[in-house]
ZAMARGU-4260 file (C-alpha; in steps of 0.2 Angstrom, whole numbers, plus 5000, padded with zeros to 4 digits):
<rodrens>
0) 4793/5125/4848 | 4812/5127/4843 | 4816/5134/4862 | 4809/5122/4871 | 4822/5108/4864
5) 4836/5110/4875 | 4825/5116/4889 | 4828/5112/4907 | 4808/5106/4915 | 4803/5103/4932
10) 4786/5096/4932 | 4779/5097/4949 | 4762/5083/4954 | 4761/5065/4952 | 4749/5066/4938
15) 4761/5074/4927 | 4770/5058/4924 | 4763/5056/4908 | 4765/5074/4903 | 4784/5074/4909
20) 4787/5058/4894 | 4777/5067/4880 | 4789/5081/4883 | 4803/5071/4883 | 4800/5062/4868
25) 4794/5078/4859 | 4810/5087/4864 | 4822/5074/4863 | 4839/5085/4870 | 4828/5092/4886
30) 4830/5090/4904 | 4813/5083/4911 | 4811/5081/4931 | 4794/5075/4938 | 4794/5081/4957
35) 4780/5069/4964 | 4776/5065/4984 | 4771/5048/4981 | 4774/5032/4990 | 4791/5020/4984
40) 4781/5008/4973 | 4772/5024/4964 | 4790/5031/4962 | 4796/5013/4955 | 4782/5013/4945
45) 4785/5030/4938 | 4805/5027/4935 | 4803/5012/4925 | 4789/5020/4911 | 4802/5034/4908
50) 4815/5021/4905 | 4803/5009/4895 | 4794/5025/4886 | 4804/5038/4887 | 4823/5031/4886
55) 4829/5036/4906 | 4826/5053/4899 | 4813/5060/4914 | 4821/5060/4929 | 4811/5056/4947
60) 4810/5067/4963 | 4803/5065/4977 | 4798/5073/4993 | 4788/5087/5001 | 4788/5106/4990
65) 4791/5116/5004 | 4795/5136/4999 | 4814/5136/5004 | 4815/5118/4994 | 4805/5128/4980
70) 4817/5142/4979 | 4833/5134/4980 | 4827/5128/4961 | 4833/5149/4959 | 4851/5145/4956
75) 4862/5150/4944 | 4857/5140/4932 | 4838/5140/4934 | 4824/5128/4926 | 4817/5134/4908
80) 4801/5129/4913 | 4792/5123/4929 | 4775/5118/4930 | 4763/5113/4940 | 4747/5102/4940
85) 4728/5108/4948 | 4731/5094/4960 | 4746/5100/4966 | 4738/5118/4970 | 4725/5109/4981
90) 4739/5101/4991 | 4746/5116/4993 | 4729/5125/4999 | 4727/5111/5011 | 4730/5117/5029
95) 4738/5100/5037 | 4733/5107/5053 | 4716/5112/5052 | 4702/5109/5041 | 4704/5127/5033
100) 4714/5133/5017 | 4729/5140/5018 | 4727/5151/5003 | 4743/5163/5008 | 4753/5148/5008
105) 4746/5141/4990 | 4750/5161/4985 | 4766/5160/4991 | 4769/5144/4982 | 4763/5149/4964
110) 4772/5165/4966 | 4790/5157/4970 | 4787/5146/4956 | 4786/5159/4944 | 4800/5166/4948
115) 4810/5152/4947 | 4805/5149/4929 | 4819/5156/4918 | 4808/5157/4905 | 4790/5152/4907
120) 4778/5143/4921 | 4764/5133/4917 | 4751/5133/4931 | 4735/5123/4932 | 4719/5130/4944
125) 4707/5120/4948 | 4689/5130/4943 | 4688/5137/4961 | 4669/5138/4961 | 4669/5121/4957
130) 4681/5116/4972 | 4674/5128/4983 | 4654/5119/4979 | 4663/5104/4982 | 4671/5107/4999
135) 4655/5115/5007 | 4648/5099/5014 | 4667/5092/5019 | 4675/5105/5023 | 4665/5121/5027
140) 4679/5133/5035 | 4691/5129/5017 | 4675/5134/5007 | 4671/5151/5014 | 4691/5156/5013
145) 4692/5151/4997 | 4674/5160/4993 | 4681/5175/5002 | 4698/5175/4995 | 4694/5173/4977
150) 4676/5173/4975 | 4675/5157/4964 | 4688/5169/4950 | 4703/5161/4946 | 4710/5177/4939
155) 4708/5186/4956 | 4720/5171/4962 | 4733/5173/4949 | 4731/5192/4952 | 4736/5190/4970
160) 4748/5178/4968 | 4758/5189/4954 | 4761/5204/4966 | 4773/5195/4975 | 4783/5189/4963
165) 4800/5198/4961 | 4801/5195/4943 | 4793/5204/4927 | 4780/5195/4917 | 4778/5198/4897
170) 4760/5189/4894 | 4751/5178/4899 | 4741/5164/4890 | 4726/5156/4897 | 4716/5139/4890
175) 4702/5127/4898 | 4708/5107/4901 | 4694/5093/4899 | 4682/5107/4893 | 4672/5091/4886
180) 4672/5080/4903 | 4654/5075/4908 | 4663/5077/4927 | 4662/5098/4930 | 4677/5094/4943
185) 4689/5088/4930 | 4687/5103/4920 | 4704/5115/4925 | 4710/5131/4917 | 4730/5132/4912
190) 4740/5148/4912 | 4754/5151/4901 | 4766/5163/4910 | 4780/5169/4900 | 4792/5179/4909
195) 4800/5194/4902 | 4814/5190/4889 | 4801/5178/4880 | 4807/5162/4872 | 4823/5170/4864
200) 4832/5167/4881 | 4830/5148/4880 | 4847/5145/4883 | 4848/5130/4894 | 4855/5114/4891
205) 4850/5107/4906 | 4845/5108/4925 | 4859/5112/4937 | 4863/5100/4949 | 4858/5109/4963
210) 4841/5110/4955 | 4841/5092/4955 | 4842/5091/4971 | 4828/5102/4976 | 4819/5088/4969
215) 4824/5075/4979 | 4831/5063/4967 | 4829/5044/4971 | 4848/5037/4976 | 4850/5029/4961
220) 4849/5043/4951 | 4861/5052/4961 | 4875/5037/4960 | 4871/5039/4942 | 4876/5058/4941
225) 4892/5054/4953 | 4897/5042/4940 | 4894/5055/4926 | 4902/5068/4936 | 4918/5059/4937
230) 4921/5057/4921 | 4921/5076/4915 | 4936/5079/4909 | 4942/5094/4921 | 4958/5093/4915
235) 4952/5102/4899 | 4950/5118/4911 | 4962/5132/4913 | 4968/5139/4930 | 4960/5157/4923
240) 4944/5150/4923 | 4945/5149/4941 | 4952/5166/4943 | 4935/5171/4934 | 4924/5161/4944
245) 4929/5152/4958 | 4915/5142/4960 | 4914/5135/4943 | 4911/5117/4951 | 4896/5121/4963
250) 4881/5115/4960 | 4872/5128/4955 | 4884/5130/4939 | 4887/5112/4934 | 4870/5106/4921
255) 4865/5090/4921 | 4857/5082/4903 | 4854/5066/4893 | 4865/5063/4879 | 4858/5048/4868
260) 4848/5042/4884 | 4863/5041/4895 | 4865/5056/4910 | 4879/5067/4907 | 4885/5083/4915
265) 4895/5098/4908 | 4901/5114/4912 | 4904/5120/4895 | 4904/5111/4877 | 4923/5107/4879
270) 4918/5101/4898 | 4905/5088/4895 | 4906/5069/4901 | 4899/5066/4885 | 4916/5067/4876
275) 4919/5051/4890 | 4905/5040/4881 | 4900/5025/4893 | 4901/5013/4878 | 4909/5015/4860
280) 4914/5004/4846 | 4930/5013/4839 | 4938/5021/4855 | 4953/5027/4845 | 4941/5038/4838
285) 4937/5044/4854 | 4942/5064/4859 | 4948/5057/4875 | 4961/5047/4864 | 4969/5062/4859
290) 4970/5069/4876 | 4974/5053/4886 | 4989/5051/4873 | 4995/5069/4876 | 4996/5067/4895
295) 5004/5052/4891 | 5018/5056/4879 | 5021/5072/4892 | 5023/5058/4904 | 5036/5050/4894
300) 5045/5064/4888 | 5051/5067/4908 | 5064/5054/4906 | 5069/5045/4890 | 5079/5031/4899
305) 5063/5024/4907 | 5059/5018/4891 | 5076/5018/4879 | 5071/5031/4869 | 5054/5024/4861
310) 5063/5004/4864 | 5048/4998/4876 | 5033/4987/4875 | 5016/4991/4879 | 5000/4980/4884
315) 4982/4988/4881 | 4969/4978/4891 | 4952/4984/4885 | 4946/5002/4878 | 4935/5008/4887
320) 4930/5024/4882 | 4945/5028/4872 | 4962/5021/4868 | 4977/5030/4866 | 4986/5014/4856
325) 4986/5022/4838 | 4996/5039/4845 | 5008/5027/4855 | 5013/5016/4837 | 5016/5032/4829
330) 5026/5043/4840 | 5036/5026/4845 | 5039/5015/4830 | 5050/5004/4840 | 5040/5001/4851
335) 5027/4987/4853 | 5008/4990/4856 | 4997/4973/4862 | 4979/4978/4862 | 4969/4967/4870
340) 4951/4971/4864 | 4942/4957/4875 | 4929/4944/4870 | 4922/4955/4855 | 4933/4950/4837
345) 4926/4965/4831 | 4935/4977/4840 | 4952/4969/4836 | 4947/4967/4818 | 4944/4986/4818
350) 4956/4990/4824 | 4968/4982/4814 | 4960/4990/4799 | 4964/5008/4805 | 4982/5000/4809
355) 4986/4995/4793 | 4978/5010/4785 | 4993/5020/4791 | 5005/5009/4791 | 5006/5005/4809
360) 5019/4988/4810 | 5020/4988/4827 | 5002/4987/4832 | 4998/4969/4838 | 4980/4966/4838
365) 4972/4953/4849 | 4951/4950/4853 | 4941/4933/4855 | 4946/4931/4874 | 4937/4942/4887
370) 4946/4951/4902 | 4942/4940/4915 | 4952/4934/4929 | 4955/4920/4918 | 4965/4928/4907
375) 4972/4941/4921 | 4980/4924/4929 | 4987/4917/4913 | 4996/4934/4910 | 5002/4931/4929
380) 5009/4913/4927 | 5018/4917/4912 | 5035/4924/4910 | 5026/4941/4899 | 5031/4955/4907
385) 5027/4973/4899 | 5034/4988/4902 | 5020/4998/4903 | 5003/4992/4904 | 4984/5003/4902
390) 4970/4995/4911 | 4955/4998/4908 | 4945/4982/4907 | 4941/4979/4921 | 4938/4996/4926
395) 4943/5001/4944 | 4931/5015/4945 | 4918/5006/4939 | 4922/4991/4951 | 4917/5002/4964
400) 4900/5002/4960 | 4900/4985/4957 | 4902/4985/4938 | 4919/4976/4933 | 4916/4975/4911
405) 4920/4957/4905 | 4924/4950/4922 | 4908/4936/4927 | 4894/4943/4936 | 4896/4928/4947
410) 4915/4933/4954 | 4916/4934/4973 | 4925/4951/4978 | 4941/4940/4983 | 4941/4934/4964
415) 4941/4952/4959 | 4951/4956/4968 | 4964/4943/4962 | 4959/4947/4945 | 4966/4965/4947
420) 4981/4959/4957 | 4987/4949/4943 | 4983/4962/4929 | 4993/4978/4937 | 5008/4964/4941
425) 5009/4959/4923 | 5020/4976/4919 | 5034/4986/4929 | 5021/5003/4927 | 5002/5002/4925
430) 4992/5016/4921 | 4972/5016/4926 | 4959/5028/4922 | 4955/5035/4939 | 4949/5055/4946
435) 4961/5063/4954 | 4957/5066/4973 | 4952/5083/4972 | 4939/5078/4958 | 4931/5064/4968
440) 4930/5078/4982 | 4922/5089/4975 | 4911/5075/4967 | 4907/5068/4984 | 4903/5084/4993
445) 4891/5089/4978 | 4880/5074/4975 | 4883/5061/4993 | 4886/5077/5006 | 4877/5067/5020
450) 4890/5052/5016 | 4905/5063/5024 | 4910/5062/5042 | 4906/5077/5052 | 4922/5085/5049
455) 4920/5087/5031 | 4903/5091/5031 | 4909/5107/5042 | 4917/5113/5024 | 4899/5116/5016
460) 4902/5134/5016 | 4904/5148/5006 | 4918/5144/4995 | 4917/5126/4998 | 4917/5119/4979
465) 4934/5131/4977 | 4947/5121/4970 | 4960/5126/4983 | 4947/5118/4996 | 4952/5103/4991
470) 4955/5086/4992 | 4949/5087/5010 | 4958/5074/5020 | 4949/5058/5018 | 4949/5056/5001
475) 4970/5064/4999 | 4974/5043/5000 | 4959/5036/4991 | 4966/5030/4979 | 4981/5022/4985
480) 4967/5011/4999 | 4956/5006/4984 | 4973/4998/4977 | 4977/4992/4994 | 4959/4985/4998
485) 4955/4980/4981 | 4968/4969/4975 | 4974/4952/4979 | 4989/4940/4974 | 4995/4922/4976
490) 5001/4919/4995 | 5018/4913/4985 | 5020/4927/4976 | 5022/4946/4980 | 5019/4961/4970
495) 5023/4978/4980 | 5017/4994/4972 | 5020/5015/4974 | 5006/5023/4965 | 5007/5042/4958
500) 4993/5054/4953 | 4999/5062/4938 | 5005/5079/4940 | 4993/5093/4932 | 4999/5100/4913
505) 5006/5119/4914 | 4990/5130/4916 | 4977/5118/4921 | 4966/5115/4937 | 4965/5097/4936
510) 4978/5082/4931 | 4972/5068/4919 | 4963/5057/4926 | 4973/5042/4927 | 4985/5035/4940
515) 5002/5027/4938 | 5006/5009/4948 | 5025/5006/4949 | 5031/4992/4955 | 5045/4990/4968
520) 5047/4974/4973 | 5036/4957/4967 | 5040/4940/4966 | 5032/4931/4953 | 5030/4912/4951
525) 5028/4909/4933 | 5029/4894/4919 | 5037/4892/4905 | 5024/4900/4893 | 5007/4907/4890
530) 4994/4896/4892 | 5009/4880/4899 | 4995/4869/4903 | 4992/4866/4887 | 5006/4860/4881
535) 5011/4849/4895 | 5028/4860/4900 | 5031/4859/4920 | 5048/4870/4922 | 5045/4884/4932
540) 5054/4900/4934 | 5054/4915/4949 | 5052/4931/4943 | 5062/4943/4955 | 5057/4963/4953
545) 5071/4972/4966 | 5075/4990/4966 | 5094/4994/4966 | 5097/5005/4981 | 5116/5009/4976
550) 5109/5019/4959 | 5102/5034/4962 | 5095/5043/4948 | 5084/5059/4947 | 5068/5059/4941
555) 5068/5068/4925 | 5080/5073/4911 | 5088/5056/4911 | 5093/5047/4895 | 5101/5030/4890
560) 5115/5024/4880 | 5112/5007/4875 | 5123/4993/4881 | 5127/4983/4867 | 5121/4989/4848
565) 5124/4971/4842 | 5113/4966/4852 | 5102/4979/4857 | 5088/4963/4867 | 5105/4962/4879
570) 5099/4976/4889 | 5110/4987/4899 | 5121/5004/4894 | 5126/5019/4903 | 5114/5031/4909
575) 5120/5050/4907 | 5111/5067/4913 | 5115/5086/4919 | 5116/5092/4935 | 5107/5111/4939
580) 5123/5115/4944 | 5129/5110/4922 | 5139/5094/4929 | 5137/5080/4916 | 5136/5063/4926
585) 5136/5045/4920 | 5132/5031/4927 | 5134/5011/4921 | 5117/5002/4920 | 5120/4983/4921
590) 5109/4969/4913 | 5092/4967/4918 | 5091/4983/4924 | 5077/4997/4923 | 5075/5016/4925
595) 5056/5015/4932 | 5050/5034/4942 | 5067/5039/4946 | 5070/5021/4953 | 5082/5008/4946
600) 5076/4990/4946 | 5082/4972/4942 | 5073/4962/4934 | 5076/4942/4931 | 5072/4926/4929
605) 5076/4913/4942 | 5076/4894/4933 | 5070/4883/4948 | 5077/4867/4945 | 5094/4873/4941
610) 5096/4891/4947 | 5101/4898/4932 | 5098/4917/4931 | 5089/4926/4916 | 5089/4945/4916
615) 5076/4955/4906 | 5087/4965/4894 | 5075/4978/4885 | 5058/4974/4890 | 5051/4977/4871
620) 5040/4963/4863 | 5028/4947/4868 | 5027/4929/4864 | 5019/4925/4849 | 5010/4909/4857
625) 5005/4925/4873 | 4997/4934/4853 | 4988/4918/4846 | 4981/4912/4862 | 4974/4931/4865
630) 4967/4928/4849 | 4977/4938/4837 | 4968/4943/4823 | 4968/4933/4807 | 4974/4945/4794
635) 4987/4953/4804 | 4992/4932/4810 | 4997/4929/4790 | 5008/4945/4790 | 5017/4935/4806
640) 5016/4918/4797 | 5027/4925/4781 | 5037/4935/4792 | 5041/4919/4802 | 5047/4910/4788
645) 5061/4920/4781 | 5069/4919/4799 | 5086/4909/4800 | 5083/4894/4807 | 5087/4888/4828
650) 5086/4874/4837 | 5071/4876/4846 | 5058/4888/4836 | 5041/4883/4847 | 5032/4897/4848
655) 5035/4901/4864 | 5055/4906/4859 | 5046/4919/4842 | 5045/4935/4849 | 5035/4950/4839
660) 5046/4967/4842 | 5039/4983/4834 | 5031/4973/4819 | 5046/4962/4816 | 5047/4943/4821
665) 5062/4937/4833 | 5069/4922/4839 | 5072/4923/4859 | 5078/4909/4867 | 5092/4913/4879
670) 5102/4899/4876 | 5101/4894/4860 | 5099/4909/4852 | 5117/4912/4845 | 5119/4896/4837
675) 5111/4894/4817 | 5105/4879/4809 | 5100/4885/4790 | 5118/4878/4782 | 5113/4861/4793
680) 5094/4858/4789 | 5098/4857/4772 | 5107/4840/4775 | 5091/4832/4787 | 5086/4821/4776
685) 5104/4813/4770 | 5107/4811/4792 | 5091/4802/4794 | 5095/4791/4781 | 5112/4788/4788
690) 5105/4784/4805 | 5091/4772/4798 | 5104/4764/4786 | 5117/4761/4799 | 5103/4754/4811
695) 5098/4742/4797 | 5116/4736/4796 | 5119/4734/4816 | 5101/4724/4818 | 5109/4714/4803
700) 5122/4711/4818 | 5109/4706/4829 | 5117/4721/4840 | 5101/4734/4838 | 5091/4733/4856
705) 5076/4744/4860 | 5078/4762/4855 | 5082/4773/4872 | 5072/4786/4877 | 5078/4805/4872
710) 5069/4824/4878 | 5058/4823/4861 | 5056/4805/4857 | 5065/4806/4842 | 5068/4786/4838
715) 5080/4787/4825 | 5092/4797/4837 | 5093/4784/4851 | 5089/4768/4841 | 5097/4753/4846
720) 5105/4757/4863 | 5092/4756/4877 | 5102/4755/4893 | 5100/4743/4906 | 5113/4748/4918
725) 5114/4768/4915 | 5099/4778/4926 | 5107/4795/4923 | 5093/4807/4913 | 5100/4815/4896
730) 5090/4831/4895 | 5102/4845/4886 | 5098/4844/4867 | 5119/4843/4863 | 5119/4825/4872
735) 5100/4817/4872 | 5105/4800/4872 | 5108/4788/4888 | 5120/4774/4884 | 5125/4760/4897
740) 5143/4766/4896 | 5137/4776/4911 | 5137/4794/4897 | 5125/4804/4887 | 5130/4804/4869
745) 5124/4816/4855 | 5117/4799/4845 | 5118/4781/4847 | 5130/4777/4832 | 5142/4788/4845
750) 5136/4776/4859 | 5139/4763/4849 | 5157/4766/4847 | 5157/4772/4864 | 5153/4753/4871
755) 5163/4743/4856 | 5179/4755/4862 | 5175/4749/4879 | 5175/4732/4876 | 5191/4720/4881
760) 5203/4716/4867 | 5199/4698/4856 | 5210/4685/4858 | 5221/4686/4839 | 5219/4705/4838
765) 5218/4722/4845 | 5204/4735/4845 | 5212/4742/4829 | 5210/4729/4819 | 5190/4733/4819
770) 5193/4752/4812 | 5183/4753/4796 | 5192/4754/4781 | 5195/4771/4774 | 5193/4779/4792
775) 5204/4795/4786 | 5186/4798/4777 | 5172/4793/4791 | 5163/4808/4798 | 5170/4813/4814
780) 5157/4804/4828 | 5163/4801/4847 | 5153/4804/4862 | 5156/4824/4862 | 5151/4828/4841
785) 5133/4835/4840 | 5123/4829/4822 | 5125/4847/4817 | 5142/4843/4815 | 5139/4829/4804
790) 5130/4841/4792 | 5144/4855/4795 | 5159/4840/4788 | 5149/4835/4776 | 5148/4854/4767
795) 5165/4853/4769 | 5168/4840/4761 | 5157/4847/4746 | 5167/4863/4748 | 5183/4856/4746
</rodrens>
């Protein structure tokens, strides 16, 4: 009926098995243990039809039914229902001892069951007449108690067996089992006990923890209530609640369920793992989005200068169980949001759609790739850097049971390990979904007590699952060994970490559960691009993250003024704030530096070959080839493409030097950016035919050699002037050609000149007398004029 839905059942006997799966299937939200004292493959056996037949939704004890195990089932939260089967009473009759019954023990027994049903017990009897017929011939002394106690009436049992329970019972029903069976002995009688309160009070949701337990569950199952424990969002409970009921986490109060086949447990219906689904296709939709975003944006409201006042970028590796990346683009529409969905597309197609639904620019929306250490070293060997990063593919907490999301079954731990390395080094702050300590202590010392040293086992006591009790000690640092054991970099690089648990909001018992990773110091060996490899580039870089000692900053209440509002990329500014004492203080902020947890940090680029220092200015957009090779989705890829085009036009537009910034496209190469080629392009094809023309004539000479070689291979560039004394390499795009005057020149009609200057004087004549004709009007060309500058006299000359 109606009440038994939600109901909380502990089936006691191995042949229940098949009863337990019926129930669950017919009551699809109840809570269904089978209590059984069977052998491991039995138990095996038993687990894997609930899971085939029954969707994991009957869960497996195991292990003896003693009375004080029987009534520790009377917690707070009690079964609905209990029940036993007729074979179970006659193990409980049995005497291990002797060869009589025990029939105060199998009294004992019924009548602590019943009072542990909350709301009704179902009790099997065997026909005692039958059994005690039976039991003449094997067991004589058992016979005559049972003949004596009962004489063959199974009401005179039940009779007995009811003065001693404690609580009131309304009615009771009573049917025959197996009525029709041709074996007498298989014919049982099942009482219907409903306790007083009837089925109105069927209340439950669940079975409380600590009546799980009774049971003996199988390991397995109790790693899978951990896992469900630690993702109840506590942080959704109010200090007062504790005041109310200090105990609140114990046990006895916290209810374990299924929910769509999957364990959860909850302490309330704001309280409920559940609302932390295990898998979900749109985790923006997700009620942990909304409050992972609040705890974040609190976060950021601390100190504005750690991220310029909304000017920051953010990379989102995986969803999880919900994704904040939708609240970020909104509060921060200057910001820049890359959500790495991993290897399904659909998930980046998605959400791309909700994106453009509200008009959210500066969403970049990648899928295709998976989150494998593959991808976590690309990211490291390339000179991305985010300012904030969320990781949570893979998951850390999840690694610890082994389960790491997109990452290969196949990865040794030291390739984990390296995976995770690289991904919290690929931002100055990561965040990751992690309990807090005093969660996973209280988590620990509910469901693994035995696993605690014998120190903290000596905290089991009255007032033990108090929130003040803990963290106890050894899991105050958890945290910060997991990072420690549990991640790995290059041997030539460094990466240097402080880790934070987030401060708890105002009024609440618990803190979000996610941790913040800043870096302090690393030392990055990177390449030119994402994905260099590919395209054959071999410079390489250092990245160099320092804290600044000499600026000393508070920790909140911080705020930026920008350095430069020409050139707001440039970085820099002047950091202002207020004293408790009301004294305003400023203080300069040079390039490539950062506000990062009440820390300043530097942060550069180091060129190896050269030296040449690159700082990061505001660390607020990625690569567009770092977006295509992540697998940028194709719709939002077009609204790039046409933004691309109407940009003005630089020397070297690869897309490693396009930049996406808060859904605007940028051009970012540091040493070409401040030069612009749109008034020259529109004279290319006139300068190729001048060089071609003018090679035709000097071959006409028979004075055009092999063309040399230049950084691109252009051959109508360095045509003609192959050197065979000059060694020296021409790499800088103002002078690509070598010429054997011993000089790199911008073209070879200037290295040309250069080596006809250079020549001695004919006998008859001087070196002037071979100026063209009408030199006031020849285009200025020596070894020192780039071709732009071609383009720039030649639209003077149409100007004029």
């Amino acid at each position: 009926s109606t009440p038994f839905q939600r109901a909380g059942a502990v089936l006691i006997g191995n042949d229940l098995a098949m009863v337990a799966i019926k129930m669950a299937r017919f009551a699809s939200k109840a809570t269904i243990v089978n209590w059984r004292s069977d052998d491991e493959n039995s138990l095996m056996a038993a687990a894997a039809l609930s899971e085939m037949l029954a969707y994991q939704r009957v869960f497996i004890g195991n292990g003896p039914t003693s009375c004080l195990r029987l009534r520790s089932l009377a917690g707070t939260l009690r079964p609905s229902i209990v029940a036993i089967s007729a074979s179970t009473a006659i193990r409980w009759l049995a005497d291990p001892g002797s060869a009589a019954c025990n029939v105060s023990a199998l009294e004992d027994r019924l009548a602590i069951l019943i009072d542990v049903a909350q709301n009704a017990a179902f009790v099997e009897l065997p026909r005692l007449g039958i059994l005690s017929a039976g039991l003449q011939s094997i067991a004589p002394t058992c016979a005559m108690n049972l003949e004596v106690a009962y004489a063959g009436n199974e009401m005179t049992l039940l009779h007995s067996t009811l003065r001693q329970t404690k609580r009131r019972v309304a009615y009771i029903n009573v049917s025959v089992s197996n009525e029709d069976s041709s074996v007498p002995a298989e014919t049982t009688l099942l009482f219907h006990i409903i306790m007083e309160g009837g089925p109105r009070r069927y209340v439950s949701t669940g079975l409380s923890l600590a009546s799980m337990f009774a049971t003996g569950l199988m390991p397995h199952l109790k790693a899978v209530f951990l896992r469900a424990h630690l993702r109840l969002p506590l942080d959704r409970l109010n200090l007062s609640r504790f005041v109310d009921v200090p105990e609140l986490l114990s046990p006895d109060r916290v209810l374990v369920t299924v929910v769509k086949g999957i364990p959860a447990i909850f302490i309330s219906g704001r309280v409920s793992s559940s609302l932390w689904p295990v898998a979900v296709t749109e985790p923006w939709k997700s009620p942990r989005s909304r409050d992972a975003w609040i705890e974040l944006s609190r976060q950021l409201s601390v100190s504005p200068a750690e991220h310029r006042a909304g000017n920051f970028s953010l990379v989102e590796f995986g969803h999880g169980a919900y994704s904040p990346s939708l609240p970020f683009a909104a509060a921060y529409p200057d910001a820049t949001i890359l959500s790495v969905a991993g290897a399904d597309r659909r998930h980046g197609d998605s959400l791309y759609a909700v994106a453009s639904s509200r008009n959210l620019k500066n969403i970049i929306c990648c899928a295709g790739e998976p989150l494998n250490g593959a991808l976590a070293r690309r990211f490291y060997e390339s000179p991305e850097l985010a300012r904030y990063a969320f990781l949570q593919s893979p998951n850390l907490l999840g690694g610890l049971a082994g389960d790491y999301n997109e990452l290969e079954s196949r990865t040794s731990p030291e390739e984990v390990r390296k995976a995770l390395g690289h991904f919290i080094s690929s931002a100055l702050t990561t965040w990751i979904p992690f309990p807090s300590a005093k969660h996973i202590s209280i988590a620990m010392l509910s469901l693994f007590p035995e696993a605690l040293s014998l120190a903290a086992r000596k905290v089991i006591r009255p007032g033990a699952f108090s929130i003040d009790s803990h963290p106890i000690p050894e899991f105050a640092t958890l945290f910060h060994d997991v990072i420690k054991h549990k991640t790995l970099v290059p041997k030539e690089g460094k990466t240097i970490i402080v880790n934070s648990e987030i401060p708890s909001a105002p009024g609440r018992a618990f803190p979000f559960p996610i941790m913040r990773l800043d870096i302090i110091d690393m030392i990055r060996k990177v390449h030119h691009h994402f994905d260099w490899a590919k395209d054959g580039h071999k410079r390489t870089y250092t990245m160099l993250v320092r804290v600044n000692d000499s600026l000393i900053i508070p920790r909140s209440g911080v705020n930026l003024m920008p350095g430069s509002w020409q050139d707001p990329a440039s970085g820099g500014g002047v950091l202002f704030w207020q004293e408790p004492s009301g004294m305003a203080i400023s203080l300069p902020l040079p390039v490539g530096h950062h506000v990062s947890n009440a820390r300043v940090v530097h942060v550069c680029l180091e060129r190896d070959h050269d030296g040449s220092y690159i700082p990061y200015g505001v660390i607020h957009a990625f690569t567009l080839i770092c977006a295509l090779r992540l697998g940028l989705v194709k719709a939002q890829s077009e609204v790039f493409y046409g933004s691309f085009v109407q940009l003005p036009l630089y020397e070297d537009m690869a897309p490693w030097n396009i930049a996406l910034a808060a859904g605007s496209v940028e051009y970012i190469d540091y040493d070409t950016r401040t030069k612009v080629y749109d008034n020259h392009v529109m004279y290319a094809y006139r300068i190729l035919s001048v060089l071609m023309n003018y090679k035709r004539t000097v071959a006409d000479f028979g004075k055009c050699g092999d063309s040399a070689q230049n950084p691109y291979g252009f051959g109508q560039v360095s045509s003609c002037v192959k050197p065979k004394s000059f060694h020296g390499t021409c790499s800088e795009s103002e002078l690509p050609v070598p010429c054997d005057d011993g000089h790199c020149h911008s073209n070879y009609i200037s290295c040309l000149r250069a080596l006809v200057k250079g020549r001695k004087p004919s006998r008859g004549g001087n070196q002037g007398d071979h100026e063209p004709r009408n030199a006031h009007r020849a285009l200025p060309f020596d070894g020192h004029v780039e071709l732009e500058h071609i383009a720039g006299a030649a639209a003077e000359q149409v100007s004029g």
